[in-house]
N, C-alpha and C positions, 0 to 999 in steps of 0.2 A: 554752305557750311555755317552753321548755329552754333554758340556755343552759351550754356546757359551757365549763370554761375547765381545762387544763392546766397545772402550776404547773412547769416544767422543770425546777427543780431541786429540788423541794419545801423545806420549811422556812421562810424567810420570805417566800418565791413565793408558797405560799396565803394569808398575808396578805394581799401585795401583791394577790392574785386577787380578794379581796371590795373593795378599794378600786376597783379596774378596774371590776367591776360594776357598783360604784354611780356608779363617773363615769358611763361610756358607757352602761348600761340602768337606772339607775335604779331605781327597787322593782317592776320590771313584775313579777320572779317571782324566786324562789329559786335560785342556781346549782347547780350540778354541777360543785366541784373536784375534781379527779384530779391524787392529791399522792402521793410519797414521803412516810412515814415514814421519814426519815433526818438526823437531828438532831443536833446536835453532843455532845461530850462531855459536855459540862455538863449535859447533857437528858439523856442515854443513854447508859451509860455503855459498851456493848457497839457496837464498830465495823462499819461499817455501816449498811445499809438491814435494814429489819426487814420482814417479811414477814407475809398473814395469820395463820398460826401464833403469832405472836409477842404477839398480843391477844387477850382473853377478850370475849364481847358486840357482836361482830361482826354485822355485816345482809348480808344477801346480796341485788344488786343482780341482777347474771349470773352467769355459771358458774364467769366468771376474776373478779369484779369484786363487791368488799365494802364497803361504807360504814362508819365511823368515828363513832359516836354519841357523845353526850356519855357514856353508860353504859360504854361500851368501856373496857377495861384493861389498859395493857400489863404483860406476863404477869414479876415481878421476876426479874434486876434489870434488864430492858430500859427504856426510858422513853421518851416520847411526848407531842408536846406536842398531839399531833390531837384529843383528848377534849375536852381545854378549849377549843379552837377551837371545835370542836362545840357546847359549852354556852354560847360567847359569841358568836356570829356563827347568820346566819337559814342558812346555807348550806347543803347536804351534802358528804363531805368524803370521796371514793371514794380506795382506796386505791392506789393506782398500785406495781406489786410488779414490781423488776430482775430478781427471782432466775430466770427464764426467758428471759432475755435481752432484746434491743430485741423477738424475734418475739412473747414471753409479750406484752409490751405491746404488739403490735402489735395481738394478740387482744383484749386488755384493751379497746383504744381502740374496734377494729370492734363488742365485742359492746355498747360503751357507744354508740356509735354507732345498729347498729339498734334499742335498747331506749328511748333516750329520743328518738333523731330529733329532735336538738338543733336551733335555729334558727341556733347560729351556735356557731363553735369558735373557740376562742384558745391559743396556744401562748405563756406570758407567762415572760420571763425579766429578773429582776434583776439589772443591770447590765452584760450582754452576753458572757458567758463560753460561750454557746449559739454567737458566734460564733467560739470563739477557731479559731485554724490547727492549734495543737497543740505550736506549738514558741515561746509566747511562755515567755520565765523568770518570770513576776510569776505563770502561771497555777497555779492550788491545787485546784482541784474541779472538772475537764472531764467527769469519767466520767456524772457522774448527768445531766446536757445532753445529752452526745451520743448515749444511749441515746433519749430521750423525743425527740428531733430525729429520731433514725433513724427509730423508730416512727413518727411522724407524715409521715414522707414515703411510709409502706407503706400508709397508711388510706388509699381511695377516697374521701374527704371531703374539703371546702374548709377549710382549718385557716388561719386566719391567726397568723403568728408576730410577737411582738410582743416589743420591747424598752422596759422603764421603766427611768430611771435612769442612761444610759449610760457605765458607769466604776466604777458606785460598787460591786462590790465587787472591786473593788484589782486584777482577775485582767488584764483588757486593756484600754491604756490609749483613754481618749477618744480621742484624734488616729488610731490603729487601725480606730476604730469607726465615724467619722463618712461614711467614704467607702462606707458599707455599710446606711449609716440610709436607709430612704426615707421616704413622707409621714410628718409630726408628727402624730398621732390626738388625744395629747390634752396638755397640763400639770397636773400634779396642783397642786391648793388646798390651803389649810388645811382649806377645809369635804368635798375629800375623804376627809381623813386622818381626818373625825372617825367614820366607822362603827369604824375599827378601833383608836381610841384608848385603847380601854380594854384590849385583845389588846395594845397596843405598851408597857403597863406591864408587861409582864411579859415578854413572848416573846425570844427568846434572839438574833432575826436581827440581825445590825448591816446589813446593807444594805437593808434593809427599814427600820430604825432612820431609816437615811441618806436614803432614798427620801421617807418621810414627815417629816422634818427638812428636806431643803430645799422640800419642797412650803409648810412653812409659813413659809420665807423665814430660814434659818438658812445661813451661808457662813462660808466657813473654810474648816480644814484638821481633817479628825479622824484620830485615829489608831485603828486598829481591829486585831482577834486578839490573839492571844501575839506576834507577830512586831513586833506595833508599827506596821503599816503604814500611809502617809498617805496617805489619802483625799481630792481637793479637795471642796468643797461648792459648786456654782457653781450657775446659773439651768439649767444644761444638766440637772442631779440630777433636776430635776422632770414630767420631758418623756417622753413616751412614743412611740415609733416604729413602723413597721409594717415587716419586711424580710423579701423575698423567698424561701421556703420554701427552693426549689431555689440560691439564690446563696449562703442560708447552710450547707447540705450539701454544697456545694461549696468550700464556705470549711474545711469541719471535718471533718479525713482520721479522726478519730476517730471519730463518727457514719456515716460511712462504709463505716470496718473491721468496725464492730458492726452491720451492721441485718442481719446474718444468723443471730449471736450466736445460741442457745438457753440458753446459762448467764451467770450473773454472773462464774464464777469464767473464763467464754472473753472477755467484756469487759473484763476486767480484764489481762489477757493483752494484749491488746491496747491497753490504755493503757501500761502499762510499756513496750512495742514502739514506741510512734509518741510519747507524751507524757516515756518517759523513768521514767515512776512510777507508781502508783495511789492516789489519794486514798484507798482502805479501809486501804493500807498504811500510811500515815503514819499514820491514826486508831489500826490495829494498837501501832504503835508508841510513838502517844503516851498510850494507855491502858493498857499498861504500864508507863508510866514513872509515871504517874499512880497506880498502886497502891503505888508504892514508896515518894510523896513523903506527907509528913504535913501537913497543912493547917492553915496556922497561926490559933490560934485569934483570934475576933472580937471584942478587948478595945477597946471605943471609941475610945478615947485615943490605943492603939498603932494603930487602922488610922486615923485622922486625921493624927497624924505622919507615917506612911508617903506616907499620900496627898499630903502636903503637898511631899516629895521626890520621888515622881513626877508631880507637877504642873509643883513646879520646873524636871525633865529633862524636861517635854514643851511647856513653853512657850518652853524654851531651842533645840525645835529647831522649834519656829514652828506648834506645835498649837495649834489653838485648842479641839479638841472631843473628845469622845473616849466610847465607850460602855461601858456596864457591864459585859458580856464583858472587853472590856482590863482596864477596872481592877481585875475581880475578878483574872485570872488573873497581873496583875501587881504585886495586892500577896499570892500567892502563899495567895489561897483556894481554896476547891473549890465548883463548880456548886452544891452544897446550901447556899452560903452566901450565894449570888448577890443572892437578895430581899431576906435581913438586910442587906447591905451595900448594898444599892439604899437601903431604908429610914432609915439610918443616915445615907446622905449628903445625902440629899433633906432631912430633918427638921433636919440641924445646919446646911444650907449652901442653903437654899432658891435662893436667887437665883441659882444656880448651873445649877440643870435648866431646860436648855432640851430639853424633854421632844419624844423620847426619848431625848437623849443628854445629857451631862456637860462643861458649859463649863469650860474649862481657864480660870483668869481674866487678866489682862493684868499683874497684879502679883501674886506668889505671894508666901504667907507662908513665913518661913525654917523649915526643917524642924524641930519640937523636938526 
């Protein structure tokens, strides 16, 4: 018994995807994730989804279709956070590749289809950006969705599409979404978060972050990315939804435009056309800017005062939470310093992680 699950927009989807499994199946058997390698800056510094080329130690599964072992290497200076997924989770961790457009994954999904004759398929997206229209302003990352959506309305297979989280990563709001949720599947617990608690000390997602923060009963307001954007934390965070394959394809002109796609760079084409931009563009841009800037070094003292002033400016506009992404990027370090600064704050300020995110506290101490 196979059970394949789909992580739409890879990155903290497959996370999310080994929590899913162990809600709803339990340890009857090992999954089968089919994930983008496409990870933020901080992880990789090269824009973009990365492709099997881009790894040394590769398994070949099908023809189109490579598995991700612990052994696996992304080839420098690409980065990848699928290896240690691999070496901490029971799962396997297939690699799901755009560069052929929605049809290469169309392949991808069919040849994965007839090689394991999955018992049951899952299309799992955090936070609901699988559904956006195309033309909300909050939306930041539609492309890597409406490829993996497209594709799966092209496979001859029963796919069930599934939303955990609904909101939480900032792109379309609740009140958008709810009129599009259908049956509640499942709410996640504290005791689901715990297979992948040890993945969530480290891993880079914030809405996976989010996901497993309000499963174990954490609310508020977080502020998440570079941009600073607030996220609510409510009972809804924890809930997972089933919604109609065909009503959210029809919701999203972007998955749409692409399921004929044969390239990345004709999807992309079409995001800038219907969304206005392309998320690889903005990574373009901001990984540039990013070679120019110098990372300010990690003198205890100095990034505790820092912290201490943007704690102040984020409790002033009614944050309560906030993850390690934000506050690396906004006391102006670099991804390689992300763990020492995780380390740092956890060990001087214990009572502060509410793991795995960063309680802004109710009285801030004045900046030194």
């Amino acid at each position: 018994m196979t059970r394949l699950i789909v992580a739409a927009g890879g990155g903290g989807d497959a996370v999310a995807a080994a929590m899913l499994h162990a809600a709803l199946y339990g340890d009857e058997h090992q999954a089968v994730i089919l994930t983008y390698a496409w990870d933020r800056l901080l992880v990789d510094p090269l824009p973009g989804p990365r492709g099997a080329g881009s790894f040394t130690g590769l398994e070949s599964v099908t023809r189109s279709v490579w598995s991700v072992p612990a052994e696996a290497q992304p080839i420098p200076p690409a980065g990848s956070t699928l290896p240690r997924l691999a070496a901490q989770l029971p799962h396997t961790f297939a690699l799901l590749d755009p560069h052929h457009g929605a049809e290469g994954i169309t392949r991808q999904l069919e040849e994965l289809v007839d090689h394991l004759a999955p018992t049951s398929i899952d299309l799992l997206d955090v936070g609901g950006d699988i559904l956006a229209q195309g033309d909300e302003p909050t939306l930041k990352s539609p492309l890597a969705d409406a490829l993996t959506l497209a594709a799966c309305c092209e496979v001859n297979a029963p796919i069930r599409l599934l939303i955990a989280g609904p909101g939480l990563d900032g792109e379309v709001p609740p009140d958008n979404l709810r009129p599009v949720l259908g049956t509640l599947v499942h709410t996640f617990t504290s005791r689901d978060v715990e297979v992948v608690g040890t993945v969530l000390e480290w891993h880079p997602s914030e809405a996976t972050a989010m996901l497993a923060a309000t499963a174990r009963g954490v609310r508020g307001i977080c502020e998440v990315r570079d941009a600073g954007l607030a996220v609510p934390l409510t009972d809804e965070g924890a809930t997972v939804h089933e919604v109609d394959l065909d009503d959210a394809v029809s919701r999203n002109s972007l998955a749409r435009a692409v399921m004929t796609t044969a390239t990345l760079d004709e999807a992309e084409a079409y995001s800038r056309e219907i969304c206005g931009f392309s998320e690889i563009d903005y990574e373009r841009n901001k990984a540039a800017w990013l070679t120019e800037q110098t990372p300010t070094k990690l003198d205890p003292a100095d990034v505790l005062s820092r912290l201490d002033q943007f704690q102040a400016e984020a409790q002033a506009r009614g944050v309560t939470h906030t993850t390690f992404r934000r506050i690396t990027e906004a006391l102006n370090l670099s991804g390689s310093q992300r763990e020492e600064l995780r380390q740092l704050l956890i060990s001087s300020r214990p009572e502060q992680y509410a793991a795995p995110l960063w309680r802004i506290p109710t009285t801030v101490s004045s900046p030194r």
